[in-house]
Structure formats: structure tokens, C-alpha cells
N, C-alpha and C positions, 0 to 999 in steps of 0.2 A: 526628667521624669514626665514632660508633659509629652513626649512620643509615644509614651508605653502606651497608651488609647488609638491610637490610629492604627501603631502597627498590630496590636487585637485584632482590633476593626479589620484592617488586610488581612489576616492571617484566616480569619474567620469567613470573607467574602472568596478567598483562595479554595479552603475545605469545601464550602457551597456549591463552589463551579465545578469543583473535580467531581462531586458527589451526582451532579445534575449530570454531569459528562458521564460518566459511569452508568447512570441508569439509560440515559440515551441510549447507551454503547448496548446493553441490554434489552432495552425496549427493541431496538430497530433489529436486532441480531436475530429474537425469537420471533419477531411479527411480520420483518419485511419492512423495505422503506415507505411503501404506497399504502400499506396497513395500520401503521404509526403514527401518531398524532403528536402534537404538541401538549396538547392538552393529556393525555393516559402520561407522556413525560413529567408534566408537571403535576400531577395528582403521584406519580413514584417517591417524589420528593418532598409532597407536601406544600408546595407553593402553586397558585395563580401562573397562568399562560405571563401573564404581565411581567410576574415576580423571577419569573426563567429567563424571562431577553432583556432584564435586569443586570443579571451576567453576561449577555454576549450582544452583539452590536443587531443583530438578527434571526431571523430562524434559519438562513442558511450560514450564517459565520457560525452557528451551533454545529449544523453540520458539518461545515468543514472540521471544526475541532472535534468531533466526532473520529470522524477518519484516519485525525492525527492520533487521537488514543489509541484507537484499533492498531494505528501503526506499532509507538509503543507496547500493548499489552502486546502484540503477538510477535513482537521481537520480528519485524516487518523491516524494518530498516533493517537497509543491506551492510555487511560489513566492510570495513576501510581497505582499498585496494591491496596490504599488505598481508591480508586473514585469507584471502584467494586460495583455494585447497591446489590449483593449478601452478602455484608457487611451491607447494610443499607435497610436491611431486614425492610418492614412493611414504608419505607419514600419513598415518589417521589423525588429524586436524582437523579443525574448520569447516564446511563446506563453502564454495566460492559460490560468487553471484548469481552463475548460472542454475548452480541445484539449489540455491534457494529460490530464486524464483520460481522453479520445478514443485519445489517443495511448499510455496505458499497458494499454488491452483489445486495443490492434494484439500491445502484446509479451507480454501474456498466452499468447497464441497459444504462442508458445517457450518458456515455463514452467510446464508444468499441473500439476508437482508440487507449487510455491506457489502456485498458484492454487487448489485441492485444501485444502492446510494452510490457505491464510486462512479458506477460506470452513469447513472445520470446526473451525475457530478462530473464527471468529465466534458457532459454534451454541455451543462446550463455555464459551466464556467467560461466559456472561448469569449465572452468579453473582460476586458482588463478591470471593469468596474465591478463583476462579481467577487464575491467574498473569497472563493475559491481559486480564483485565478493563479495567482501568487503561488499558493499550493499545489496546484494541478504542476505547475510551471516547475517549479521546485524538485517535484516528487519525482517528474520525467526525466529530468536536467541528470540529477542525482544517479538513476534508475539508469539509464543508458550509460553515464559515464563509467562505472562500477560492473557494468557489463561490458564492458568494449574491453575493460581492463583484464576482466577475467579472458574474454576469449582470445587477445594479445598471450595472455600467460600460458594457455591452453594450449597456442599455436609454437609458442615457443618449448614448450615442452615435446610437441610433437604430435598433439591428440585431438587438434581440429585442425580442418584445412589450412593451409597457408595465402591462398588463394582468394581471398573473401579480406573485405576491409572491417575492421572491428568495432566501428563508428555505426556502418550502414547496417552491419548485422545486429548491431546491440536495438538498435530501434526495429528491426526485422522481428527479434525478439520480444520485444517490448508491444508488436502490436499482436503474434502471435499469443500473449497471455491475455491483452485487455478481447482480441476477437473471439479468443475461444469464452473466455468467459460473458461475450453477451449471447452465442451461440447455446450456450449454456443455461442463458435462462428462458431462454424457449424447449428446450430439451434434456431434462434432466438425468438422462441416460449417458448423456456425454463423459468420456473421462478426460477430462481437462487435463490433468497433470501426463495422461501416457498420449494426448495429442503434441503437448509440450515439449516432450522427451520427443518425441518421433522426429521433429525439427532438429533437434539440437544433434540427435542421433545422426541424421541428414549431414550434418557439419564434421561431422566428425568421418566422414566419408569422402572418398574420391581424390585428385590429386593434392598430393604433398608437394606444392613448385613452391623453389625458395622465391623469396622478393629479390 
């Protein structure tokens, strides 16, 4: 019985974070990253600037965990190489790696506040001793390997080039959504997602040579 108090205790310090995470994920979505404070964060929830990096190690390990939720709620994370819609050639399934990435620069669109926070999360993380590092490192690793898969499967079906290494295009790809999206936030006329498509549409053209 004398656990039943601490695990509370945790259970209760758990609800807080998620709860402070959420309004983050809110604060920064409607206002923008450069507009958003720590403090309007921590007046959403009812606690002190203090009382917020109580939960987390800092105010950027906030936002990386930030990012990770956004990951989460928007069902951001890519599916496991065998959900590939290029695998399941000829069935309504899935979409593979690639039309989702297609399809997360459409909802970029109605997010520029984390669209904003990734992409200067991306620049402030490149040392190993940022909060973010890890994450960034992760997300990319992740991100390119699930697209290299899809467009192996793609190519194997017969509906992207044969011609192109799957490796170097997935990172082709991979810089093609984070450039258009900082392009994007200087010009909001941009459509991200039919710049995206126009690439991929490009692969999917030109010679078919076997390996």
C-alpha cells in the first residue's frame, strides 16, 4: 500500500505535462512560434513560467516535445514499410510514404506556427548537446528510410523510375518538403503540396532501365 501515493503522485505529474503539451501545441499553432511565449503557455494552464520547466528539462526540450505531439495528434508518423500503398498495387489501402508526406505539406498549410518551430528546430538543433538533436536525428533517419522503401516498391511495381537510387531520392525528397516549406513562409501563395507532387510526378517519368 505504501506505492499507492507516489504512483498518484506520477499519474497526476503525467496528466500536467500532457495537459501543458496540449496547450503548447495550441498556443504556438494559432499565434506562431516567434509570437508565443512561455509565459501566455503557462497562464493556459494555470501555473508560473517556473511551474511549466518543472515538467520538462527546458524551454526547448518543451518544444521538442511539442513537435513530438504534433507528430502524434496529426498521425505524422509514417506507416511501417509493409502499409506502402505501392505494395498493394491495384487495392484501395493505405497511402504509402510518399503521398503522405505529399499529404502532410497540404496541412502544413493550417499550421504555420509548427511549421515555423520545426523548421527553426531543425537550424538550432545541429549541435548534439541541443534538446532536439536526438529528435531531429530520429525523425530524418525514420523519414528517409520509409521513403526509400516506398519508392523501391514503387519502382518495383513499375511506376517510378528504375534509374534513381532509393536512398539518395528519399533524402531528395525529404529536402524537397522541409525547402519548400521555408519557402513558404516567406510567401504564402505557395502550394506546397502541388510543388511536392510536381517532384515526385518528375520520378515517375523518363526511363524505365532495369538494374
Amino acid at each position: 500500500m505504501t506505492d499507492a501515493a507516489p504512483i498518484r503522485r506520477y499519474a497526476k505529474g503525467d496528466a500536467k505535462r500532457r495537459e501543458i503539451l496540449t496547450a503548447a501545441l495550441t498556443v504556438i499553432s494559432e499565434r506562431g512560434y516567434r509570437n508565443s511565449s512561455l509565459q501566455e503557455i503557462a497562464d493556459s494552464v494555470g501555473l508560473t513560467k517556473a511551474g511549466v520547466l518543472h515538467y520538462f528539462d527546458s524551454r526547448e526540450g518543451l518544444l521538442v516535445d511539442v513537435l513530438r505531439e504534433r507528430d502524434l495528434a496529426d498521425g505524422a508518423n509514417l506507416p511501417e514499410a509493409g502499409e506502402d500503398r505501392g505494395e498493394q498495387a491495384g487495392r484501395n489501402e493505405a497511402p504509402d510514404s510518399i503521398t503522405l508526406l505529399e499529404l502532410a505539406t497540404q496541412h502544413n498549410h493550417d499550421v504555420p506556427g509548427l511549421v515555423e518551430l520545426f523548421s527553426r528546430l531543425v537550424v538550432d538543433s545541429g549541435s548534439p548537446e541541443h534538446p532536439g538533436h536526438a529528435y531531429i536525428a530520429e525523425r530524418y533517419g525514420q523519414l528517409e528510410e520509409r521513403l526509400a522503401t516506398a519508392i523501391r516498391t514503387r519502382q518495383e511495381a513499375g511506376s517510378m523510375r528504375r534509374d534513381i537510387d532509393p536512398n539518395v531520392f528519399a533524402r531528395v525528397l525529404t529536402a524537397v518538403s522541409d525547402g519548400i516549406q521555408l519557402q513558404w513562409q516567406h510567401d504564402r501563395t505557395i502550394d506546397m503540396r502541388a510543388t511536392f507532387a510536381a517532384v515526385v510526378d518528375s520520378l515517375a517519368t523518363g526511363p524505365q532501365t532495369a538494374r
